[in-house]
N, C-alpha and C positions, 0 to 999 in steps of 0.2 A: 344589884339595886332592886327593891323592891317595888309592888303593881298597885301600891296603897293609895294613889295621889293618879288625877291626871291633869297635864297642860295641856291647854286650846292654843293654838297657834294661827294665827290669823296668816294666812294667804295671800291677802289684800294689801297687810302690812309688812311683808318682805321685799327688799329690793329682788333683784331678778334672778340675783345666783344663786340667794336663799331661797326663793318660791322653785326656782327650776329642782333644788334636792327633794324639796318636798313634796311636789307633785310627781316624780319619781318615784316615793316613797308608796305612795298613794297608789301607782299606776302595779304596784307589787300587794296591794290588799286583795283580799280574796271573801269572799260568801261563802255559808256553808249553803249544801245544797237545797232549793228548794227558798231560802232569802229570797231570792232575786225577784220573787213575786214581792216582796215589801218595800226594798229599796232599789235602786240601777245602781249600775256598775260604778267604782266608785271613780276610774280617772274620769268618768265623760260627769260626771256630778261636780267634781274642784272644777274642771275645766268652764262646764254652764256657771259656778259660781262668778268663775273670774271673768266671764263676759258680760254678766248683768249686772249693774253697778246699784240695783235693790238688794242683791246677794250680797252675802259674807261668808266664803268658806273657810274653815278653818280644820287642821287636821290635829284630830287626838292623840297626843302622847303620853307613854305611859312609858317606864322603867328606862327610859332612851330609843324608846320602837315608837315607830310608827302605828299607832294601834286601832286608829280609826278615822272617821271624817263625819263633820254633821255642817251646814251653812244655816244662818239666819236671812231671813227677808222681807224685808222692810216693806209696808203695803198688800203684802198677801194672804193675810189671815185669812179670808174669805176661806181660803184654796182647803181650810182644815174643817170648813164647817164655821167657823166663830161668824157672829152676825156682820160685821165689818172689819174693813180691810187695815185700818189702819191704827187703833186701837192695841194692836198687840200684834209681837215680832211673830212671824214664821219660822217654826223648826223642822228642815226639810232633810231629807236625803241622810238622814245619821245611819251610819253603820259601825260596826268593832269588826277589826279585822277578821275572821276565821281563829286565828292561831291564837287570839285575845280576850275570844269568847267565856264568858262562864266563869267570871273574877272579880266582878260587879263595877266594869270601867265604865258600862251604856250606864248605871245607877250617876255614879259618878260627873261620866262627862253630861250628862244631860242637865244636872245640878252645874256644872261648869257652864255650862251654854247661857242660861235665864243668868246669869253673874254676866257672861260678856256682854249678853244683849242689852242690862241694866247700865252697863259701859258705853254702849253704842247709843244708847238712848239720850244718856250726859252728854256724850260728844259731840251730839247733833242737835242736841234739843228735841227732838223730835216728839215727846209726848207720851212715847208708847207705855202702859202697864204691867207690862209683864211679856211670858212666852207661851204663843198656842201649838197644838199639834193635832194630825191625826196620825191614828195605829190603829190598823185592822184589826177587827175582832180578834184574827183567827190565829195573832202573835201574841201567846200567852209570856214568852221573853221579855218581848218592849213593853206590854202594858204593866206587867209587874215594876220593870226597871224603870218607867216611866213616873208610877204609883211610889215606888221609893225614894225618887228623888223630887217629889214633893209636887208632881202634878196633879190637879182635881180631874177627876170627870166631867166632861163639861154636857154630855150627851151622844145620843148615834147622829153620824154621820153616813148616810146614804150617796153624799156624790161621787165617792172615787172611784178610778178604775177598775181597783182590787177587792171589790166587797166590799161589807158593811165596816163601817171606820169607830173607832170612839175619838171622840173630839176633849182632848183634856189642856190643860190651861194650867199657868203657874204666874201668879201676881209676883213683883218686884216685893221683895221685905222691905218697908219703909226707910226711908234715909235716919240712920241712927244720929245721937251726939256728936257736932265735927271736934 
């Protein structure tokens, strides 16, 4: 089977026997080296997701692997730079496995992601516009894969950890004909 397509798998929404294979799955992703400065490791990322109930973790699949992980969260925009927190979901913690890299699934799943968060928005009512993020200047991978799957730049962000950040942003596409 082919890398063309990816599913988000929500975490949140598996009963236990299905979340316990998939945070397994999870607990077997790997960084190339040198990531680790961008994102944390990936089981202690699903695990914070499933504790905070503003999280939504959900793991990236692709051809039947487990191929990545990114979580949304509700309220935190601030944390990327955007002027307010509540306005637009946070996309936190995404990574592609190591062995997944280089196939354009971060293009992909991150275009998956702004689709579930539009999901999550319905579900809740909640309000929100769209999906914000930061990526360090100095990951010319995610800003690209980020820029293809249809994020603006939204400006530098100066507050994180890791260096200088770009703060990009992706509106919901308006609700079509039902």
């Amino acid at each position: 089977m082919g890398t063309d397509w990816v599913w988000l798998i929500s975490l949140r929404d598996l009963d236990a026997d299905a979340r316990a294979i998939q945070v397994g799955a999870i607990a077997d992703m790997s960084l190339l080296p040198g990531q680790e400065r961008f994102v944390g490791e990936p089981l202690r990322m699903a695990l914070a997701g499933l504790a905070d109930e503003s999280r939504w973790p959900y793991m990236v699949e692709s051809g039947g692997d487990a191929a990545g992980l990114l979580t949304l969260q509700a309220g935190a925009a601030g944390l990327a730079g955007w002027p307010d927190d509540w306005s637009a979901w946070l996309l936190r913690g995404f990574l592609i496995d190591s062995r997944h890299q280089g196939k354009g699934l971060g293009t992909r799943a991150a275009a998956a992601a702004v689709e579930a968060a539009r999901k999550l928005t319905a579900r809740h009512q909640s309000g929100e516009s769209g999906v914000v993020l930061s990526v360090n200047e100095e990951n010319p991978a995610g800003l690209a894969a980020y820029r293809r799957a249809g994020f603006i730049d939204a400006g530098r962000y100066l507050g994180g950890d890791a260096g200088p950040q770009r703060t990009m942003f992706h509106a919901f596409a308006p609700a079509g004909p039902s």
